[in-house]
C-alpha positions in Angstrom: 14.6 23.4 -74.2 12.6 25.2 -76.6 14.2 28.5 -78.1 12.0 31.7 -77.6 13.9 32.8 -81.2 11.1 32.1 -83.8 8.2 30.6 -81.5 4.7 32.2 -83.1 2.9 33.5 -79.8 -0.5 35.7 -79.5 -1.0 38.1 -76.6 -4.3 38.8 -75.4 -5.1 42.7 -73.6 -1.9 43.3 -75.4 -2.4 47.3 -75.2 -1.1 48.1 -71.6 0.3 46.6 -68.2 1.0 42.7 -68.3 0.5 42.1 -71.9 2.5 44.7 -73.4 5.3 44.5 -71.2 4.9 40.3 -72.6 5.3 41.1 -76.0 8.2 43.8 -75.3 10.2 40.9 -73.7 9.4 38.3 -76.3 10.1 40.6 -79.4 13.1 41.2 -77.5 13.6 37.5 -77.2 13.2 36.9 -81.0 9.9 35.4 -80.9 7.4 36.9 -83.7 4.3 38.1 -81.6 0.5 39.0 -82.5 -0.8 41.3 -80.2 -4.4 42.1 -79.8 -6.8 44.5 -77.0 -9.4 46.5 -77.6 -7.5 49.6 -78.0 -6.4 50.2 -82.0 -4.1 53.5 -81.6 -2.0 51.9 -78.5 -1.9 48.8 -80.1 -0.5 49.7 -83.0 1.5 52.5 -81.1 3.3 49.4 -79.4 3.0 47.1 -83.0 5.4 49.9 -84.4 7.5 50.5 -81.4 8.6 47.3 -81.2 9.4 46.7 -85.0 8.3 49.2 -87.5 9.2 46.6 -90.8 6.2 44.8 -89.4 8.2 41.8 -90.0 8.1 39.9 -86.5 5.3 41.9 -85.2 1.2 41.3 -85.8 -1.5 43.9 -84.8 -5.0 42.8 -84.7 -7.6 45.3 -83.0 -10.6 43.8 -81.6 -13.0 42.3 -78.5 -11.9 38.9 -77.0 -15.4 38.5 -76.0 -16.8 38.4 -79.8 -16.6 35.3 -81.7 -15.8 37.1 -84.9 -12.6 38.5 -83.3 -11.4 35.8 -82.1 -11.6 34.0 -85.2 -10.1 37.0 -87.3 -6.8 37.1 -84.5 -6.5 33.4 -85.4 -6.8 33.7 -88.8 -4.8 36.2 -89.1 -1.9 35.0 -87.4 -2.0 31.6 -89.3 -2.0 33.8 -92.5 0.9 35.5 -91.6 3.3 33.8 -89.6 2.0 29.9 -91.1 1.2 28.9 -87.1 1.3 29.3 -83.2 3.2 28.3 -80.7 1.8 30.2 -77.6 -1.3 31.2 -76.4 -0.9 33.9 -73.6 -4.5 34.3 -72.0 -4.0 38.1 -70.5 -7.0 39.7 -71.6 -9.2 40.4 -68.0 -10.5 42.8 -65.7 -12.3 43.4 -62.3 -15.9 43.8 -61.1 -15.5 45.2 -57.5 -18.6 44.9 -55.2 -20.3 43.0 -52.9 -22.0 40.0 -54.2 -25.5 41.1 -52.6 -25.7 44.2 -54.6 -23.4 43.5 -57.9 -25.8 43.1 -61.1 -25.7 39.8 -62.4 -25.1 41.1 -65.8 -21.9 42.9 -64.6 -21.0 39.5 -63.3 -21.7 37.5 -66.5 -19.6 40.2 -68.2 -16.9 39.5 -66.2 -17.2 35.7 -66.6 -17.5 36.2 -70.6 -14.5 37.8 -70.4 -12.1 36.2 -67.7 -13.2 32.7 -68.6 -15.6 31.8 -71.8 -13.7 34.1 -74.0 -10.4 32.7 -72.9 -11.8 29.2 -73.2 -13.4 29.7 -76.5 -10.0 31.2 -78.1 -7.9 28.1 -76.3 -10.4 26.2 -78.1 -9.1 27.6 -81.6 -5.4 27.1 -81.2 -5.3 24.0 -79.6 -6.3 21.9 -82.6 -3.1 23.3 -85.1 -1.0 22.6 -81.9 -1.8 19.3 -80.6 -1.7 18.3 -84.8 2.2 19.7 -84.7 2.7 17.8 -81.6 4.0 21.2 -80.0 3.1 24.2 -78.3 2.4 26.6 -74.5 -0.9 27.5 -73.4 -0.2 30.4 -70.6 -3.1 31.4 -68.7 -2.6 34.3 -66.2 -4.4 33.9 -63.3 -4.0 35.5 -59.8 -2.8 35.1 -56.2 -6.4 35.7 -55.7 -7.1 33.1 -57.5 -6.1 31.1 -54.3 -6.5 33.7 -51.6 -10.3 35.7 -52.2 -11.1 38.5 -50.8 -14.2 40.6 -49.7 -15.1 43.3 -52.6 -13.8 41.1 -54.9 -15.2 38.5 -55.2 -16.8 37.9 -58.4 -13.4 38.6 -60.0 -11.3 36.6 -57.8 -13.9 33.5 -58.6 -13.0 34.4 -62.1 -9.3 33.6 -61.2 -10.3 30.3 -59.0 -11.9 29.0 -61.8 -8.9 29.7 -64.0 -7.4 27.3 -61.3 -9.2 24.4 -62.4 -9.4 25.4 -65.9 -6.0 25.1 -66.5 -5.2 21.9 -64.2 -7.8 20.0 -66.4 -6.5 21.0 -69.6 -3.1 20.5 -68.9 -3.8 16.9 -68.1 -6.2 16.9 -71.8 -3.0 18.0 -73.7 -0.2 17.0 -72.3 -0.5 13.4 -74.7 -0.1 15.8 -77.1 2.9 17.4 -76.2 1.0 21.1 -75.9 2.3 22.4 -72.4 -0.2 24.6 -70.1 0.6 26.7 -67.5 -0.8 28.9 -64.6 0.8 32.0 -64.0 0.0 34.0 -60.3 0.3 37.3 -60.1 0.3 39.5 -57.1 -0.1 42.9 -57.1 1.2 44.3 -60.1 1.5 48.6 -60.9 -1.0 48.8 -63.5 -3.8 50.1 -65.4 -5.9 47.2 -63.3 -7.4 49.3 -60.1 -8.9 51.8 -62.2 -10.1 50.2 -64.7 -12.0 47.7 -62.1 -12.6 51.4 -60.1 -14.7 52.4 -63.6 -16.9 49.3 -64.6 -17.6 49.2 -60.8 -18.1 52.9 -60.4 -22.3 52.4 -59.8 -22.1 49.6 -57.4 -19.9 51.5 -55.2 -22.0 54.5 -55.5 -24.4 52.3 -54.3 -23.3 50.6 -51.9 -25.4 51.1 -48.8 -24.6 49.2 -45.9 -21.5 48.1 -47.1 -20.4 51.9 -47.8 -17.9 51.3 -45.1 -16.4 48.9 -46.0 -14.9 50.8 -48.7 -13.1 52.9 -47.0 -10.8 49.8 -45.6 -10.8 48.2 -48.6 -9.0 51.7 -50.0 -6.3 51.8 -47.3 -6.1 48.0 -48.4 -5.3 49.0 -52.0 -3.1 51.7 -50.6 -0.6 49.3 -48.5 -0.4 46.8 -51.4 0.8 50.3 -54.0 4.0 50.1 -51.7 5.2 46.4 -52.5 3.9 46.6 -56.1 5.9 44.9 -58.9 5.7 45.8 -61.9 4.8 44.2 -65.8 8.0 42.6 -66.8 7.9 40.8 -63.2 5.5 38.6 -64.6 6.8 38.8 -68.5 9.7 37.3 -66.5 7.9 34.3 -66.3 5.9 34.1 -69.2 9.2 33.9 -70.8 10.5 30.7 -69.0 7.1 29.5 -69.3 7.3 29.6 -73.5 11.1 28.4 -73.4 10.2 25.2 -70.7 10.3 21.5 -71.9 8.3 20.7 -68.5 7.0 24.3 -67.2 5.8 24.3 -63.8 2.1 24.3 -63.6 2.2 27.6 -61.8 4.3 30.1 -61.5 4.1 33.3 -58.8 5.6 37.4 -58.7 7.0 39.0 -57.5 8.1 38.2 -54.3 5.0 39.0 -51.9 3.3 37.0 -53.8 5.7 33.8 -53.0 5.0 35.0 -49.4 1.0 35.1 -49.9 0.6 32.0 -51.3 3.2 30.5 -48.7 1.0 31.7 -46.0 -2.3 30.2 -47.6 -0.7 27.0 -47.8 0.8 27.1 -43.8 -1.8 28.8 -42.0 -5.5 28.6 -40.8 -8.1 30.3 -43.0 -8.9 32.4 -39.9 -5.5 33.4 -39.4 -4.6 34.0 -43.3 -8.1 36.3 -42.8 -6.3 38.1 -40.6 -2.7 38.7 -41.7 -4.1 40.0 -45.2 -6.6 41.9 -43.4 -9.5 40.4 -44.5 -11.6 40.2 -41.3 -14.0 37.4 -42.0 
């Protein structure tokens, strides 16, 4: 079983929820990190909080949607720490809306960052890995990846294609002896609502005949607040991901999401519709 002690692993939207929480439990773990978001001053806020030699830890601002970034994070980590052994793919967000009235821009902006700018960095580190014969490729996804629902679906088509994404490429690189996993979150207490809240801010002003729904879709958000988990739920199981011979291909938390996904697999789509109150 690999040793998280020493592994080289980069951590994409690094600066708050999910991906900081990741690179507190790895650092703690002894694994050297480089974290990178879009955000300098928390990033390097959380580069010195978690060493402040600057010996295990890598800061490197910039846009995971610009090819000149990604090239500098990669670059950079090979230049300090000599290679990687983990990719974790954090760096997303949500455009909320329904598909009638959400700008296609907005939705290729959500694409270019759930999906093309997490395939085009994959696409950088898998060479020096499948060379060394070694290495983890952890995507996060969602539960609604598997389970979409109404408002949200241009992000949660982001997640479902993350599905496949990573299915495909686990089968491309597993020869190789580079593992690939999916990890599920559920509902996690973070930064996540209002961010998607503020890129989606004109479409819901906007929203004309679908104003209404809104307002469910509010008391929605409202019941999942209560079961939240939190960060480290899911840096949990990044963690066993990066220290598996033979990680599962997916992994889900906390438990409602278990529960979720159970009921997806058991029951009718109508019925699932129903129990997670999506009316359709």
């Amino acid at each position: 079983m690999p040793s998280l002690a020493g592994q080289v692993v980069i951590i994409t939207g690094a600066s708050a929820g999910i991906g900081e929480e990741t690179a507190r439990r790895l650092v703690r773990g002894g694994a050297k990190v480089v974290i990178t978001a879009r955000r300098p001053d928390r990033l390097d806020a959380l580069a010195l909080e978690l060493d402040a030699t600057g010996a295990n830890v890598l800061a490197v601002p910039g846009d995971i949607t610009s090819d000149a970034d990604r090239r500098k994070l990669v670059a950079a980590a090979l230049a300090k720490f000599g290679r990687i052994d983990g990719l974790v793919n954090n760096a997303g967000y949500g455009t909320r809306g329904p598909v009638e009235i959400v700008p296609v821009d907005l939705i290729r902006k959500n694409y270019e960052t759930n999906i093309f700018s997490l395939i085009a960095l994959t696409q950088l580190v898998v060479p020096a890995m499948r060379e060394r014969g070694s290495g983890c490729i952890v995507n996060i996804g969602s539960v609604a990846g598997k389970i979409a629902r109404p408002l949200s679906s241009i992000y949660d088509s982001t997640k479902h294609a993350l599905e496949a994404l990573t299915d495909g490429l686990r089968g491309e690189l597993k020869p190789f002896g580079v593992r690939v996993t999916l990890i599920r979150p559920g509902f996690i207490a973070t930064e996540f609502v209002e961010a998607a809240n503020t890129v989606s801010a004109d479409v819901v002003a906007n929203a004309g005949p679908y104003a209404a729904y809104y307002k469910g879709y509010g008391e929605s958000t409202k019941t999942m607040r209560r079961i939240a988990g939190v960060p480290d739920d899911i840096a949990r199981l990044v963690e066993r991901a990066l220290t598996s011979d033979n990680p599962a291909p997916r992994y889900s938390g906390p438990f409602h999401a278990k529960i979720m996904l159970l009921l997806k697999w058991i029951l009718p789509d109508r019925a699932l519709a129903w129990v997670v109150r999506l009316k359709s």
